[in-house]
Each structure stands twice: as structure tokens, then as C-alpha cells.
N, C-alpha and C positions, 0 to 999 in steps of 0.2 A: 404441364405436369412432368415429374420427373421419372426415366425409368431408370432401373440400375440392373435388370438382367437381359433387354433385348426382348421382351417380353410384352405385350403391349398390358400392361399390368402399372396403375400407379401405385408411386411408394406408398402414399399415406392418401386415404379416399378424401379426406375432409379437408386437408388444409393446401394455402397450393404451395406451389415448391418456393416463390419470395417468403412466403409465413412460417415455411418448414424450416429453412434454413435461419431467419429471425430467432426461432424459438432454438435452434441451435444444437436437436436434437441429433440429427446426423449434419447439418449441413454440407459443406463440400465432400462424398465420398466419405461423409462423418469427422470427419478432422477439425471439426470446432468441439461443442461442449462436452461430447463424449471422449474425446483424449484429453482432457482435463479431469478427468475424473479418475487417471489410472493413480491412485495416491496408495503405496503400501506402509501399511505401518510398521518399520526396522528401530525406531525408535523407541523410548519410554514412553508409556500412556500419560497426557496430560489435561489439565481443565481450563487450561490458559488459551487465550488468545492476545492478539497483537492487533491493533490499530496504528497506521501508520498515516499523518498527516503530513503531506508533503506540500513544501512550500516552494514551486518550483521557479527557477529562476535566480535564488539567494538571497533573503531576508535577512536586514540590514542591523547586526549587532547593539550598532552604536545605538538604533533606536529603538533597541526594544528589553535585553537583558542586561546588558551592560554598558550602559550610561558614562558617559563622563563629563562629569557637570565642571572640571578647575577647568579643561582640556580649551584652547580657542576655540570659538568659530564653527569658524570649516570643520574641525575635528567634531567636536560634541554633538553637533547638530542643532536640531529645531527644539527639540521636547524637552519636559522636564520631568520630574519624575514623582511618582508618591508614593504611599506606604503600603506596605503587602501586612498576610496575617502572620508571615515572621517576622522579629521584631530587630527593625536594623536592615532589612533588605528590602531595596528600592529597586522599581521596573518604571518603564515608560508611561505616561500619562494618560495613554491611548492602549493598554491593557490593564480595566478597570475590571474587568472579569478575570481572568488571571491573576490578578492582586488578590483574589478573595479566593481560592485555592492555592495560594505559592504555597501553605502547609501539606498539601498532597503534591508537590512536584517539588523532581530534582530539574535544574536547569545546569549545564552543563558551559561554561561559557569558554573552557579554553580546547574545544573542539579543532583539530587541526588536519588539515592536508597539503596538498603541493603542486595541485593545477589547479587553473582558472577557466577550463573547459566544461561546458556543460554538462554535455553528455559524458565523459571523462569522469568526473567526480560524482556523479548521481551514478555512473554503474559501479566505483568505487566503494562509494558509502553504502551502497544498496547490497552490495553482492562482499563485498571483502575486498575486492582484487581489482588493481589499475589496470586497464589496458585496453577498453575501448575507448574510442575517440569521438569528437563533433563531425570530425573529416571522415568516419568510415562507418559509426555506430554499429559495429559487428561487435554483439554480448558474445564475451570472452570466457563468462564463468553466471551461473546462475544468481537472480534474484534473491534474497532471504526468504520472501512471499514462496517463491517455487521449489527454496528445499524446502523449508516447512510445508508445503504441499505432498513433496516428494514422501517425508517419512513420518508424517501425522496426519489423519484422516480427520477430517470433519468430526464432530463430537455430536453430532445425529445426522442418521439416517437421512438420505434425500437433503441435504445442502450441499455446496460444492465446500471444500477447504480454503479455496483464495478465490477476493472476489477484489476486483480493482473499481471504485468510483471515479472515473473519469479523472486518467492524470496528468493530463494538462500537456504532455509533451516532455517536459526535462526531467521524468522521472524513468525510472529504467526497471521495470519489474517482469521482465521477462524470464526464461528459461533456460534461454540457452542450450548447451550441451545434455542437459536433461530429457530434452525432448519435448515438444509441445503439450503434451500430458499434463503437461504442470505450468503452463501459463494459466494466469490468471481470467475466471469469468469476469466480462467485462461491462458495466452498466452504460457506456457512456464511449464516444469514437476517443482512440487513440491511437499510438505509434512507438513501437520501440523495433532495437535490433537495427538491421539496415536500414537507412532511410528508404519509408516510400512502400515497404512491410505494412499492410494494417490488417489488423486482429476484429473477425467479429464480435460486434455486442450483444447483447441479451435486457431486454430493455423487462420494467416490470409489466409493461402493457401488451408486449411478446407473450410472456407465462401466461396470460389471462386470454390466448389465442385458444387453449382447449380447455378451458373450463368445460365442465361435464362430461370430459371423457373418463369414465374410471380405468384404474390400472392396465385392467383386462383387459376392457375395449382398445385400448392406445397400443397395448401390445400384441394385440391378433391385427389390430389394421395393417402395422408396421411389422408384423413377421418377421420379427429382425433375425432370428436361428437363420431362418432359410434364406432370407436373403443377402444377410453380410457374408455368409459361406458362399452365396452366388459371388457377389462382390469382391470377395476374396481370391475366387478363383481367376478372375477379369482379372485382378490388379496386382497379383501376387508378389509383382515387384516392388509393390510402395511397404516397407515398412509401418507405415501407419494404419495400417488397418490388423497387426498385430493381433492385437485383443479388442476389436470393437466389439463383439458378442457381447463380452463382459459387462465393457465402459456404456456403452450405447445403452443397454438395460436400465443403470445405474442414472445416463442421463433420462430415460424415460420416468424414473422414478423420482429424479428433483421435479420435472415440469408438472407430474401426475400430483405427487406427495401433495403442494401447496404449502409446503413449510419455505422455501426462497419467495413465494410469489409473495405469500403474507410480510415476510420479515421487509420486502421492498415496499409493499402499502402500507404510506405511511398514513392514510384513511383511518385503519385502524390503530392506528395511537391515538390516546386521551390529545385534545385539542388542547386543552393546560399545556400539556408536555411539547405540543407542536409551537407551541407560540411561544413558549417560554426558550426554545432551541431558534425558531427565527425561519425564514427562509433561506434558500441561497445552500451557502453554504453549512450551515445552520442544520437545513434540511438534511444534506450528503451524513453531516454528524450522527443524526439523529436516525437517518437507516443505518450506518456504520453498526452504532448500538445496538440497532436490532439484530441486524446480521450476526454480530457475534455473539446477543444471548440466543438467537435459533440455532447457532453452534460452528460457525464460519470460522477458522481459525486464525485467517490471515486479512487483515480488511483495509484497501487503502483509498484516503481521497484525498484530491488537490483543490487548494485552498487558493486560487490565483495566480496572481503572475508577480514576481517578486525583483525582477530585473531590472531596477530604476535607475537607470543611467540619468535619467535628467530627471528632475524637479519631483522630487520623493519626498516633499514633504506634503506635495496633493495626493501622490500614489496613495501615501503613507496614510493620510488625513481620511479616503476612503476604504481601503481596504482594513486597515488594523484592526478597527472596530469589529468586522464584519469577522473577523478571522480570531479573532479575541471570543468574540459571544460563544461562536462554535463550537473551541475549544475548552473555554473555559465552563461554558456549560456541561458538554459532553464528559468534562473527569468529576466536575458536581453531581450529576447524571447517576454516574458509575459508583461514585462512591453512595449516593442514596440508597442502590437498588442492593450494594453488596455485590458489585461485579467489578470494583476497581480492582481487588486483589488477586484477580485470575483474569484482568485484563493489561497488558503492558501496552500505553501509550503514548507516541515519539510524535513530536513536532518538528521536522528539518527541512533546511532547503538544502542543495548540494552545495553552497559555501556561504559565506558573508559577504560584505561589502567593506570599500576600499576604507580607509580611515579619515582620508582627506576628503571634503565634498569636491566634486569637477568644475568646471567652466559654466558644465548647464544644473547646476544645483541637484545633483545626482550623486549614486557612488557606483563605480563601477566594481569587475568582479574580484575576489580575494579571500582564496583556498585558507591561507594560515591561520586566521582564525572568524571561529562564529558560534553561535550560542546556540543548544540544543534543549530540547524540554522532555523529560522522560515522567512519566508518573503510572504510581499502578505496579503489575505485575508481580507482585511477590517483594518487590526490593523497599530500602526504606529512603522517605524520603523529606522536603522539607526543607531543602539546604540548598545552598548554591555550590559548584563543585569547579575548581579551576579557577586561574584569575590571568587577569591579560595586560598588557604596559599601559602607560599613559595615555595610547591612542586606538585600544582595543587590534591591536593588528597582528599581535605575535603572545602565544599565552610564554605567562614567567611561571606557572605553576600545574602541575596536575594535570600534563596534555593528554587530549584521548583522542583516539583515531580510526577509522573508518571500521578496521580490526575490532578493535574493542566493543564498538557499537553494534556487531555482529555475533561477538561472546555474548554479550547483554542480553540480545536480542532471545540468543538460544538457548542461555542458562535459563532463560526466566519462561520457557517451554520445556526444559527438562533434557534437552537436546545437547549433549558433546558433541561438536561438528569437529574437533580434533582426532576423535575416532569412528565417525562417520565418511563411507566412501563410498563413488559410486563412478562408474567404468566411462571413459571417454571413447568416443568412437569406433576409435584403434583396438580397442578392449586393455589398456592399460589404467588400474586400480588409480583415483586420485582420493584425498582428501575435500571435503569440502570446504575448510577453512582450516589456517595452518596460523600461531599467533594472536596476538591479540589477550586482554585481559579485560573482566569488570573491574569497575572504577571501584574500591575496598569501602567508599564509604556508602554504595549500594549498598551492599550484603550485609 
């Protein structure tokens, strides 16, 4: 059992300290789910949320938006392609779910950057700004997930604002200079920031550790007034225990509430709707939804491993499908229920692949161009936006960039991150994004 005043006194009578900290209520000295919770709202009030499907590793252009059936070979690849419900716009053969929503999605094909680094271009695209690397993985500048965290609150009571479904590794949604207050809850192990950094999780089988405790009771065992003022006085030099009075409360009232625990049991969804989304990945889709009708602002899951250096067209042959159904269900989903239009959601890997197949029937990696899928959100959609040469490698029209993806992201939240700022370290005033435009045939 754990003490925190010297006191032979435990934290919490019922659960023991492995469960306490699972459930993530104070865990270490409280620096897991309660410094997530520190979200002030400095922003416009909004109804929207973001779903963000990350394809980590680099899902490969040529095989899935932008085809090129004159191209040789080695360029065009394996697949062929067939008809979507625009008329005149052809996808991969192996997005037959996607075909039957291309009218609710913009696909973005002449998407462009200038590294071929992993980590590098996933904290790029994800955050604004270049300048972590695979060799050092120290976030330079916040996540999208954690300013959205930082200046819009969850849309009810008792959910967290960002909640990450397990992402896979090459995704970057961390905090950064923010402060860990604004990393995301975590369903599933992950890794970002320095390698070798891991963030606890909060699993839904965790929440359902205090079933039957009501509010009262969780918050007289846990004495949090008198005890994080103990704790505070022990620790007065960490920073992070700040505002735990506050936060810690607020996480006692996501595990109490049962509004995260339910929106993660997927039990209670109609079995229709479960089978019809799938398992797998499918599934991750399908609590995404819920978490963001329970009112999650920022919701991300990874869809596999996309990095097929060699023989992608078995990669390809299994996963598409699976990563197809997911998504392509989830914005049919949305638009049934009347939540596509306060929901904006992004399909990306941090880059495409090479134009030429390799030696081992693979593509490897290649920042300058790659196909992105946006639908939802308030924006309009339907169209394909950008076009790229005869071998998908370099767009000739309409390039958009990491920047722009980041406008998109926050227009369609109500959010000017142009006149949004928030204090580095030092206490010198930044910007949180500087640049950058929506694409005009959004709007």
C-alpha cells in the first residue's frame, strides 16, 4: 500500500497501489491522469471534435488515392482500380468501403514535406513544426491532440479531452512544452518524446476497478484537500503537483462519473453496429465514435504498421481491407447519426512511399508526396484536391503542408492558433502555430 504522508495511513482503503495507479487517479505522486485534466478554456466554445486515424509508418499513395494505371511496372504497382460515388474518380481496388463514401471525403493527394524520418515528419505533421528527429525524439513543440486539450475542454463533464488509442509508435502526440497536463489519456502502451519515455495507460477494465464506489465515498477514502497539501508540502519542488487539488478531483470524477468507462464498453453498443464496424481495428473505430459522442474532443487510433519496405502487395492484400472497413464505416457511422458535421476526420501516415517498387517488391520512405483523407468537420467535401506527376512522387498542383493541415485542423474547432499563445519555459510569450492555410476548396 502506498503512503504519501509518513503516516502509517493508506491512500485509498480499497484498491491497492498496482490498481490505483492502473486506474490512474493519482498514480505516480499523481502525475498521470490528473495532470491531464489541467485543460483551460482561452479559446472559442466549440461542438466539434477530431478523430485522427494514423497510419503509421507511411501508407503507400500509389496504392490507394492516386493510382497510375499508363505509369510501368514498378511505378503503378499491383492494383487496379474502380468506381467511387463521384463520378470520374477512381481508388484502389482494396478500398471498396471508401468507394461508397468518396462523396463525404476530401482526399488530399498532393500532401507534401522534406524528410524521410519517422519520427521527424509524424512530429512535423502532427504538431506544425520540424525539428524532432528518429536520432533524438525530443518534441520540440506540442501535439494538435494537446493544444486542443490545452484551450478546449471536453464537451461534458467527467471525460478527458484527448484520448489516444494505442498509436502504434510513429505517431507523435505528445505535449511537449505544454506540460504533461495535456498528454493524452492513453488506452493502450505507447511511446513518444525521448526514446524509452512511457506514458501510462488507462485501460476500460481499469475504470470498472471501482465500480460501486459513489462520488462521496471515492472522495472521503482518498482525502485528496488534506492529503495532496501533505504531498505538496514533501514535494514542493516538483512543479507538478501545482494544481493536483483541482485536477485529481476532476480525475476522480471521470473514473466515478462512468461516462469514459461506458463510452470504452463497447458491450453496450447495439451488436448490429459492432459487427457491422468489425473487430480489430474496426473495433478502436468504433469506441473512437463513442468517445467523441460522450464528448472527447480529440480522439486518435493507429491502424497498423504501413512501412513496407519489401513485398506490399501481401502487406497491402492484408491490411487494406481491414483499415478500409474501419474507416470507411466510421464516416458512414457519422454521417447516419448526424455527427459527421461536428466531427472532422483525418486519415494520414507521416509520408508516402517511394514511386519506384525496390529490389524486395516494397517502396520505401518518401516525404514529397502522399495522399491524405479528410471528411466531416464543418468543411465541404467530395472532391479530390491536388494532383501529382506521372509517378505520384512530386505534386504539380495545389501542395499542402504539414502547416496547412494544422490550420484545417483548427479552423474546423473554432481555434486561431495564429493568435493563440502560450509561455515557454523561460516565460517568453510563443505562438502556437505561425503559417500555414486551408485548402479554399474546403471552405
Amino acid at each position: 500500500m502506498l503512503y504519501i504522508t509518513g503516516k502509517s495511513r493508506p491512500l485509498c482503503d480499497s484498491l491497492s497501489r498496482r490498481q490505483f495507479i492502473a486506474v490512474g487517479s493519482l498514480g505516480f505522486f499523481g502525475c498521470t491522469l490528473s495532470n491531464l485534466l489541467a485543460a483551460e478554456s482561452a479559446g472559442q466554445r466549440s461542438k466539434r471534435s477530431v478523430i485522427l486515424i494514423w497510419q503509421h509508418g507511411g501508407p503507400s499513395q500509389l496504392d490507394t488515392f492516386d493510382l497510375k494505371p499508363n505509369a510501368a511496372s514498378e511505378v503503378r504497382g499491383p492494383y487496379k482500380s474502380i468506381a467511387t460515388t463521384i463520378p470520374g474518380v477512381r481508388i484502389s481496388e482494396l478500398m471498396t468501403y471508401h468507394a461508397k463514401v468518396m462523396d463525404k471525403l476530401s482526399v488530399v493527394r498532393s500532401f507534401t514535406h522534406s524528410t524521410n524520418d519517422h519520427f521527424a515528419a509524424a512530429h512535423w505533421i502532427l504538431s506544425g513544426y520540424f525539428g524532432a528527429t528518429g536520432r533524438d525524439k525530443v518534441p520540440r513543440n506540442p501535439s494538435m491532440g494537446s493544444v486542443v486539450s490545452r484551450f478546449l475542454k471536453s464537451r461534458q463533464s467527467g471525460i478527458p479531452p484527448y484520448v489516444n488509442i494505442n498509436d502504434g509508435g510513429f505517431g507523435y502526440h505528445g505535449a511537449a512544452f505544454l506540460g504533461t497536463a495535456y498528454n493524452p489519456i492513453n488506452t493502450g502502451s505507447y511511446s513518444y518524446g525521448r526514446e524509452g519515455i512511457q506514458f501510462p495507460a488507462i485501460h476500460e477494465s481499469n475504470l470498472k476497478l471501482i465500480d460501486g464506489l459513489s462520488k462521496n465515498r471515492a472522495s472521503a477514502r482518498l482525502s485528496l484537500t488534506d492529503r495532496l497539501d501533505n504531498l505538496r508540502r514533501n514535494l514542493d519542488s516538483s512543479k507538478e503537483v501545482e494544481r493536483f487539488d483541482i485536477y485529481s478531483r476532476q480525475a476522480v470524477e471521470i473514473v466515478t462519473s462512468g461516462r469514459t468507462r461506458d463510452a470504452m464498453d463497447l458491450e453496450k453498443e447495439d451488436p448490429a453496429v459492432r459487427e457491422r464496424y468489425g473487430d480489430g481495428w474496426g473495433a478502436q473505430a468504433l469506441m473512437a465514435r463513442r468517445l467523441v459522442e460522450a464528448g472527447v474532443r480529440f480522439v486518435t487510433l493507429n491502424t497498423g504498421y504501413w512501412d513496407d519496405h519489401g513485398n506490399i502487395k501481401n502487406a497491402l492484400d492484408s491490411k487494406m481491407p481491414r483499415h478500409d472497413r474501419a474507416v470507411g464505416v466510421l464516416i458512414a457511422d457519422l454521417a447516419e447519426r448526424g455527427l459527421l458535421e461536428d466531427t472532422l476526420v483525418i486519415s494520414a501516415g507521416e509520408f508516402g512511399r517511394t514511386p519506384v517498387i525496390n529490389k524486395d517488391a516494397g517502396r520505401d520512405h518518401w516525404g514529397p508526396a502522399q495522399s491524405i483523407v479528410l471528411a466531416g468537420g464543418g468543411y465541404r467535401h467530395g472532391q479530390m484536391i491536388g494532383k501529382t506527376d506521372s509517378k505520384a512522387a512530386y505534386p504539380t498542383d495545389r501542395p499542402m503542408g504539414p502547416l496547412d493541415l494544422c490550420q484545417t485542423v483548427y479552423r474546423s474547432l473554432h481555434l486561431d492558433p495564429n493568435r493563440l499563445t502560450v509561455k515557454l519555459p523561460d516565460g517568453r510569450p510563443i505562438h502556437l502555430v505561425q503559417g500555414g492555410k486551408v485548402p479554399r476548396e474546403l471552405v
